[in-house]
C-alpha positions in Angstrom: 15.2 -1.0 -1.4 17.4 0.1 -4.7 16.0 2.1 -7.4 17.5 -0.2 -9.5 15.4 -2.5 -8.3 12.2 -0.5 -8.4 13.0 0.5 -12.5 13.2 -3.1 -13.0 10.3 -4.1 -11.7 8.3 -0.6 -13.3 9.9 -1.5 -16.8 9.0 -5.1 -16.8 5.0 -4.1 -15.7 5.2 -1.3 -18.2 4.7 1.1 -14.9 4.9 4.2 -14.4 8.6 4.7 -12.5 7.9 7.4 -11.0 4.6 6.2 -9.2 6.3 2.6 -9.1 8.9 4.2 -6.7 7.3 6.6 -4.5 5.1 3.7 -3.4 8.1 1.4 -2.8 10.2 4.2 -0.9 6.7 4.8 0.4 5.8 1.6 2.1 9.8 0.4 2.6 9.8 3.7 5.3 6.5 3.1 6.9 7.3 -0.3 7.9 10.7 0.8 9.0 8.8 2.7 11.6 6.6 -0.3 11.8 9.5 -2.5 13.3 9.3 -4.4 10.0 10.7 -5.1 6.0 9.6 -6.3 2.8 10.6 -6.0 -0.4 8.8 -5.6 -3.8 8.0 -8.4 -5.5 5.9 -7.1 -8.6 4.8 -3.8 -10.2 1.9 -3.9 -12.3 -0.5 -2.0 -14.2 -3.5 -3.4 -14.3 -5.5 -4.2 -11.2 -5.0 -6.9 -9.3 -7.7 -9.4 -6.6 -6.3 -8.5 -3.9 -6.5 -11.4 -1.4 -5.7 -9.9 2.1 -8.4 -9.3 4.8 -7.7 -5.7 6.2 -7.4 -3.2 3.2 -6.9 0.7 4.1 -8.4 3.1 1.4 -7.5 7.1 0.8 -9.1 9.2 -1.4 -6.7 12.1 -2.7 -7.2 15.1 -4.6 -5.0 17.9 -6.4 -3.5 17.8 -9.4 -4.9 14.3 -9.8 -7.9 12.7 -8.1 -8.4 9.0 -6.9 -7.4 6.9 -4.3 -4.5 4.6 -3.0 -5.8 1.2 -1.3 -3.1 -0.9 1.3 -4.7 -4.5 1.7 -2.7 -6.8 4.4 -3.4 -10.1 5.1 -4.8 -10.2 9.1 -1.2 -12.1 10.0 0.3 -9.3 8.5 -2.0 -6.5 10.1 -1.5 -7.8 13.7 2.3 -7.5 13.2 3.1 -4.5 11.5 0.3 -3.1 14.2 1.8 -4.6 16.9 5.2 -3.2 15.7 4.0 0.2 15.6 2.4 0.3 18.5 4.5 -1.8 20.7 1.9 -4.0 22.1 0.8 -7.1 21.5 -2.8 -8.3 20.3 -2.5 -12.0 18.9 -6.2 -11.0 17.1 -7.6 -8.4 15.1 -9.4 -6.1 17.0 -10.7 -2.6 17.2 -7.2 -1.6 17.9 -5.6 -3.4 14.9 -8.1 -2.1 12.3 -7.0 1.9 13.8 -3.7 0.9 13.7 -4.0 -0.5 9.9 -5.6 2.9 9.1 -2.9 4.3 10.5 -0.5 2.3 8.1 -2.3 3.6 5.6 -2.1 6.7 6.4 1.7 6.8 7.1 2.0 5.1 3.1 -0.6 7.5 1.7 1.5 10.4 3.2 5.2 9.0 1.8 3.4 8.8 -1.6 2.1 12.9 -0.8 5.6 13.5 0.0 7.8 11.6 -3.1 4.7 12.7 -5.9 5.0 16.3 -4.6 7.2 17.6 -7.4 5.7 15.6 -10.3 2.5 15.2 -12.9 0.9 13.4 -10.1 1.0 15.4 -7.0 -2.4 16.0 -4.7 -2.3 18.4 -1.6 -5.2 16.3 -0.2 -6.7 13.1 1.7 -9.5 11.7 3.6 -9.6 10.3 6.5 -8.5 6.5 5.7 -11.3 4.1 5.5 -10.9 0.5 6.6 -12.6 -2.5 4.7 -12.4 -6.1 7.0 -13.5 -8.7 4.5 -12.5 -11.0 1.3 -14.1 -11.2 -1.4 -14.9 -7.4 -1.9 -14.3 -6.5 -5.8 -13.7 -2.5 -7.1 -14.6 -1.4 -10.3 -12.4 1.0 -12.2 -12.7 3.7 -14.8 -11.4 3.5 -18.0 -8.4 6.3 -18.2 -6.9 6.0 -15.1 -2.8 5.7 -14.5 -3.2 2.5 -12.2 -0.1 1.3 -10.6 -0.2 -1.5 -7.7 3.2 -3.1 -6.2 3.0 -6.0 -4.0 5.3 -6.7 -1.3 6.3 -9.8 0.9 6.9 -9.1 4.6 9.7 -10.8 6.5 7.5 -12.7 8.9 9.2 -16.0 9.6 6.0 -16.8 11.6 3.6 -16.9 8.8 3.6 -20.0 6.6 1.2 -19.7 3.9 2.4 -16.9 1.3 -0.8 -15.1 1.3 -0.1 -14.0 5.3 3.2 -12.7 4.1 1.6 -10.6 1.2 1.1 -6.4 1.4 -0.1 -4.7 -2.0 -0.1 -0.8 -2.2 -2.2 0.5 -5.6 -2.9 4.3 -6.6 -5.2 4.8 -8.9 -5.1 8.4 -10.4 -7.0 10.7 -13.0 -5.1 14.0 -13.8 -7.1 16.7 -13.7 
């Protein structure tokens, strides 16, 4: 992924760049180790439904405090799972919802690692937390720097847009 193309898409949403890309160099290197791409297809800054069924959730703290959610479709859980761990499951199961914490937690660190220098670096995290479920809806504080970025995987197996989708958002108060 270019950082031309991550300023783009961070000055159309009115994002802040330097969140915008440490979550696209984030989540482009974590599915490189995942056997697996996908590039950016929006930046925004307001929060968005987000419609897939396995979402990952991090609480961080430091020099801001909030969280950073990963939501997958279940299509695109099983594969970047089954990518990273070499196996194959066909389903979700116990070991796919491990392995999408997992995810998480190899995105959540990327972000540690590009914010490190910057306004918006933490030098903690929980243990990920994985929801399995639609329909869920999170309420935000006013104040926050909120950035989400969605990204489509290249899954030539999965037919409906929705299976293809991955959306990585960081919510952050500075402290």
């Amino acid at each position: 992924m270019s950082t031309t193309l991550t300023e783009n898409f961070a000055g159309l949403a009115g994002a802040n760049s330097t969140m915008a890309e440490a979550v696209v160099h984030s989540v482009e290197k974590a599915l490189t180790m995942c056997g697996a791409s996908a590039r950016c297809v929006g930046v925004a800054t307001v929060p968005l439904r987000e419609k897939g069924l396995v979402t990952g959730i991090i609480g961080v703290h430091g020099r801001v405090s909030g969280f950073i959610t990963v939501n997958m479709s279940e299509v695109m859980a099983i594969s970047v799972v089954e990518g990273l761990l070499q196996e194959e499951f066909g389903k979700l199961s116990t070991q796919v919802v491990d392995g999408a914490g997992e995810v998480t937690n190899m995105i959540c660190g990327g972000i540690k690692s590009q914010l490190s220098k910057t306004p918006f670096s933490f030098q903690g995290i929980t243990v990920p937390s994985i929801i399995v479920g639609e329909g869920y809806q999170m309420a935000f504080a006013r104040g926050l720097e909120f950035v989400s970025a969605t990204f489509e995987h290249d899954n030539d197996e999965a037919v409906m847009l929705d299976d293809r989708l991955l959306s990585v958002s960081m919510c952050f108060l500075k402290l």
